[in-house]
Every structure is written in structure tokens, then in C-alpha cells.
C-alpha positions as CSV (number, residue, x, y, z in Angstrom):
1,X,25.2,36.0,1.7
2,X,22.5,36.7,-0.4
3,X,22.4,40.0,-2.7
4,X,20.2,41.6,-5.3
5,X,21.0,43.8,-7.9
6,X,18.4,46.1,-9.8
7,X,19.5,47.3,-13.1
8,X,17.1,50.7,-13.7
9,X,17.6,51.4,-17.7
10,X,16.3,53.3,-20.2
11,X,13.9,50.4,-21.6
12,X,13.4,47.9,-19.0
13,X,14.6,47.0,-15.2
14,X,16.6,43.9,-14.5
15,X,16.6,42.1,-11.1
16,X,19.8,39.8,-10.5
17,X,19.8,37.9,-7.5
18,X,22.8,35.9,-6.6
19,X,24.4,33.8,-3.6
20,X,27.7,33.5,-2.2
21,X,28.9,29.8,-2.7
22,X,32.5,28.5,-2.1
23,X,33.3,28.4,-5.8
24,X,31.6,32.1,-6.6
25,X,28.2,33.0,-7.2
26,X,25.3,30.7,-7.2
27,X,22.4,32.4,-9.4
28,X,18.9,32.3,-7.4
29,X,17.0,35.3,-10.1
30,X,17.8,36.6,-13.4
31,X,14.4,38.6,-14.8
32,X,13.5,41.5,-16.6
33,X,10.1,43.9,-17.3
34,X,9.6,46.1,-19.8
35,X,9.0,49.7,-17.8
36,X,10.2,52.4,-20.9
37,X,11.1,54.7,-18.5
38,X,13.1,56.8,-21.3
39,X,9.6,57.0,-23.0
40,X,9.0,61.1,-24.1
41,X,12.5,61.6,-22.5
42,X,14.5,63.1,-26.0
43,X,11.7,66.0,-26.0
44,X,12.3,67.1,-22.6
45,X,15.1,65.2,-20.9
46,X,12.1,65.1,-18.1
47,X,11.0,61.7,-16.9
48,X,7.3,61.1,-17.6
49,X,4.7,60.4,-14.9
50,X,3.4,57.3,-16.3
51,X,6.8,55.8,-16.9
52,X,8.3,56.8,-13.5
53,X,5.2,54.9,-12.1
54,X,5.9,51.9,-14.2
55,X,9.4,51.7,-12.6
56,X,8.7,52.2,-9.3
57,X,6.5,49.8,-9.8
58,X,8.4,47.4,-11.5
59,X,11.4,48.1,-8.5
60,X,8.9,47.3,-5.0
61,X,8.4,43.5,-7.1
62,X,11.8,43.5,-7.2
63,X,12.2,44.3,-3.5
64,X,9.0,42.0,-2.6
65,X,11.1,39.3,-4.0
66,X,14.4,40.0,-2.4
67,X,12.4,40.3,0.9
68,X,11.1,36.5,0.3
69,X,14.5,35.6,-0.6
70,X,16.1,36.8,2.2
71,X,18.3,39.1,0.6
72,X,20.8,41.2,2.6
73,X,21.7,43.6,0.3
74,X,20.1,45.3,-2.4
75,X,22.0,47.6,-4.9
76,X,20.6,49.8,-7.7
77,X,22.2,51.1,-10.5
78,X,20.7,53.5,-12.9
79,X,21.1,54.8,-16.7
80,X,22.4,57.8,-18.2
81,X,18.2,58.7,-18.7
82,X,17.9,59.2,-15.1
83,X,21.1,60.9,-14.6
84,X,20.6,62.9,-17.5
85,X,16.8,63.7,-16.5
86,X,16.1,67.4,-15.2
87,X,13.8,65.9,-12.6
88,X,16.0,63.1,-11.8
89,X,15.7,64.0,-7.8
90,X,12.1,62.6,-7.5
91,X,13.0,59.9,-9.0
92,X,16.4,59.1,-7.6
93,X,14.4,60.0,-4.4
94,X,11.6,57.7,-4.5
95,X,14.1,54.7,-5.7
96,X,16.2,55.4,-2.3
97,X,13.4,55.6,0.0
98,X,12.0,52.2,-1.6
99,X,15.7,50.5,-0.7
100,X,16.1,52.2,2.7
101,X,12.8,50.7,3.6
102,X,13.3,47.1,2.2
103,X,16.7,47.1,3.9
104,X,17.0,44.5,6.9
105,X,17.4,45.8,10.8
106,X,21.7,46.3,10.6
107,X,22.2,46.0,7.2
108,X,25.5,46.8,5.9
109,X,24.1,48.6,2.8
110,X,26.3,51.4,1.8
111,X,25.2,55.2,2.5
112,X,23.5,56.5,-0.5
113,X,25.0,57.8,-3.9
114,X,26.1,61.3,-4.9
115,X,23.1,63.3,-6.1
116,X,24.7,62.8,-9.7
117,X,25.0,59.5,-9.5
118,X,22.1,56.8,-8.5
């Protein structure tokens, strides 16, 4: 089994992809990019447009490469910027809809988060 982990943080977005092997976890990905999505976020605590875009940018790469890889399951995890954020639902939102549609026919991926959590 083949799964993929994207790490959404303040400063940059992390894509661990990983293997099951008989003695643990084989690692297949292990990459970052510089997205800043907390950029302008201590004014506001409002996610900026540009910086959101970045992301979600920076998260369908992530999901083109776990589609090459044959990945079954994706999870995202997200920073206390985007739970914090007073527009978080767009966001949150968009992030979902991205991993619903990259999910494989019958996946076991698990129903989505609370609206607190992401």
C-alpha cells in the first residue's frame, strides 16, 4: 500500500510519500516548496489570496504526483494558520475538494475532518 502525506504549514507544504514493506515503511518522496501561506496572516488572521493560490497550487503537484505513483491514500494535515484563519472554510474547502477528486474509485480514505480541524 502506497500513501501520501501533505503537510500544509505556515511557511511551506511538505509531500511524504511512503510504501508498505515487510520491515515498515519504504520512502518513495520526501519534498517541500516554499508556499508562505501565513504571509499578511498576524494583521488579519485572514488568509491572503495570493498565498492561498500558492498552496493550492503547490497541493494539485502534490496530488499529480501521488496519482503517477499510484498512491491509495492521501492525507492532509494543516497548521494552527489555517485553523486559526477567519476564512479558513474556503480554504479548508478547496483543499477537500482537491483530495476527494484525486481519490481512486473505492478508496478507503476517511470521511472528512471536523470543520475545526483540517
Amino acid at each position: 500500500m502506497r500513501v501520501g502525506v501533505i503537510d500544509i504549514g505556515s511557511n511551506s507544504v511538505l509531500l511524504l510519500v511512503g510504501e508498505r514493506v515487510e520491515s515498515g515503511w519504504r520512502i518513495l518522496i520526501d519534498t517541500a516548496r516554499i508556499t508562505r501561506l501565513g504571509e499578511g496572516f498576524s494583521a488579519e488572521q485572514r488568509l491572503q489570496p495570493q498565498a492561498i493560490e500558492r498552496t493550492l497550487q503547490a497541493i494539485d503537484e502534490y496530488l499529480s504526483i501521488c496519482r503517477a505513483l499510484k498512491v491509495e491514500r492521501v492525507i492532509a494535515v494543516a497548521t494552527a494558520v489555517v485553523r486559526e484563519a477567519r476564512n479558513q472554510e474556503a480554504f479548508v474547502n478547496a483543499v477537500r475538494q482537491r483530495l476527494s477528486a484525486s481519490s481512486p474509485a473505492g478508496s478507503t480514505n476517511p470521511p472528512p475532518p471536523p470543520q475545526d480541524a483540517c
